[in-house]
C-alpha positions, 0 to 999 in steps of 0.5 A: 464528508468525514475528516481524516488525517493521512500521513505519507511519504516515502519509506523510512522517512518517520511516518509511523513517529508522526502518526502517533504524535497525531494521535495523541494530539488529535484523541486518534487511532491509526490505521496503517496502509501498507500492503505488506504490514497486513501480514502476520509474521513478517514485523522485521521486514515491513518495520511494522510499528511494535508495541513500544512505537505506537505508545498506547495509540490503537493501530489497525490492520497491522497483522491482520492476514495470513502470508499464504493470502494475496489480498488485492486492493479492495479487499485492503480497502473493504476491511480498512474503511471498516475500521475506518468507519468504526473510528468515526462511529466512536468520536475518534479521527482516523490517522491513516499512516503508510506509503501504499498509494494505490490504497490509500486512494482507494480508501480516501475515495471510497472506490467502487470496485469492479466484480469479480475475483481469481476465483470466480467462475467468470475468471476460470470460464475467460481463461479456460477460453484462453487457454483452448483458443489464445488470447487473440479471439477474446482481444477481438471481442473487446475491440468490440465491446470497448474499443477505448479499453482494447486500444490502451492494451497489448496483445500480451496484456492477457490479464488485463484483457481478461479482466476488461471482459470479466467486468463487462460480462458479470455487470454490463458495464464496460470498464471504461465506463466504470472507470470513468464513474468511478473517477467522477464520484466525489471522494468518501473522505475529506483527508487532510494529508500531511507529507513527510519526506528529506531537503537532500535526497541523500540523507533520505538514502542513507537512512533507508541503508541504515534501517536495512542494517537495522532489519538485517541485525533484527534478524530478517533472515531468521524471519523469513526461516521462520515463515518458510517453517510455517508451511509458507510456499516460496512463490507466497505474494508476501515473499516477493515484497522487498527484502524477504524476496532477497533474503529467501534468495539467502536462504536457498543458497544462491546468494550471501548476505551481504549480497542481499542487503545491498540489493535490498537498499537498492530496491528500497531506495527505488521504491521510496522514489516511485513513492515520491512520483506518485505522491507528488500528483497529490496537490493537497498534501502538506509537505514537511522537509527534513533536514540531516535528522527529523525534528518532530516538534517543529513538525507537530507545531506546524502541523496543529496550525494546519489542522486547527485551520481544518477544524480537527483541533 
């Protein structure tokens, strides 16, 4: 399996610094996971990394997609192991840097995903079907054709639902079939990770509240003004993620500013948690605590033993 290095941790807590001092040491690119860093006009509000941060080291999927696109995750994992496997073709690592677990997952071990797509014919025939008959004849059919499925879900899991019959009608295969196959194919990669989070959770709050601020000064309102002006409808996928589904709130009206970057700490805070919870599953990641302020030498320095250990360098 090819070598890889991912970068992770919670939100705010120095990956994209690290990631770059792992491209220099290393002769890496980086490709960033992050669900929302994909979307053009929108670098104040995902701290996308500018030109001055990355220091010459080439980053990938960074403003690749249009905000009024919704991209599922295998359509991230599609376009990232693309640049991925170009990295690799060149002789380079690839430094996958970012807090989206799901995707970064999903890249690591090269999931197969299932068909099917919102705007597929099989999705459009499910749910018209819903729409005349309810969902309870369609749950009734999955009982039937995988009853483990049917018996993870709720009657008002329509999506779901609809999902689980769409993987088996255009493939035959059940989704628990495909989900237990899937689950025992050895990972495409072998991924080295190195983990970056705070000793006191507290210092890792206040430097969330303090990059909030810094968003706030760098003009996020102004940011999401400026997406709205560009045609982008108020229920876009990109203007629910954290920050602009608040300060669109601001600029509708219906809420003030210092309002919106209290609730905008608030949710950061909450996801740099459940970030923490997913990534703490992961037993193969090289944890580094910070203490009041990063210090990356000393983290670089351990990291190069972990990675000479590794044969990167």
């Amino acid at each position: 399996m090819p070598k890889i290095v991912c970068v992770v941790g919670p939100t705010a807590s120095g990956k994209t610094k690290f990631g770059v001092a792992i491209a220099k040491l290393l002769g890496g690119e980086v490709v960033s996971v992050d669900s929302m860093q994909i979307y053009r006009g929108m670098t104040v509000g995902t701290a996308a990394p500018t030109a001055e941060e990355m220091e010459g080291i080439p980053h990938h999927m960074i403003a690749v997609a249009d905000p009024k696109e919704s991209w599922s995750v295998a359509k991230f994992a599609e376009k990232a192991d693309g640049c991925i496997q170009d990295i690799l073709a060149r002789g380079k690592v690839p430094i996958l840097v970012g807090g989206t677990g799901l995707y970064l997952d999903a890249l690591v071990r090269g999931t197969d995903f299932a068909p099917g797509d919102s705007s597929g014919e099989t999705r459009a025939m499910l749910q018209e079907r819903v729409a005349k008959e309810g969902i309870e004849p369609l749950f009734e059919e999955l009982k039937t054709i995988d009853p483990e499925a049917a018996g993870k879900l709720h009657l008002k899991d329509e999506k779901r639902i609809i999902r689980a019959m769409e993987i088996y009608l255009e493939t035959g295969e059940t989704i628990t079939e495909h989900d237990r196959r899937t689950r025992e194919t050895p990972p495409k990669y072998d991924a080295i990770y190195l983990g970056l989070d705070f000793a006191d959770r507290n210092d890792l709050r206040e430097r969330i509240d303090r990059r909030v601020d810094i968003m706030v000064e760098q003009g996020l309102l102004q940011e999401v003004e400026n997406l709205l002006k560009a045609g982008l409808p108020k229920d876009a996928t990109a203007l629910q993620a954290i920050g602009y589904k608040q300060f669109l709130a601001v600029e509708e009206g219906s809420t003030t500013v210092k309002d919106a970057v209290e609730e905008v700490k608030l949710r950061s805070r909450q996801y740099a948690k459940r970030q923490l919870t997913w990534l703490r599953r992961n037993k193969d990641i090289h944890w580094f605590y910070w203490k009041k302020t990063p210090d990356f030498c000393a983290a670089l320095q351990n990291a190069t033993e972990i990675l000479t250990a590794e044969g990167l360098c």
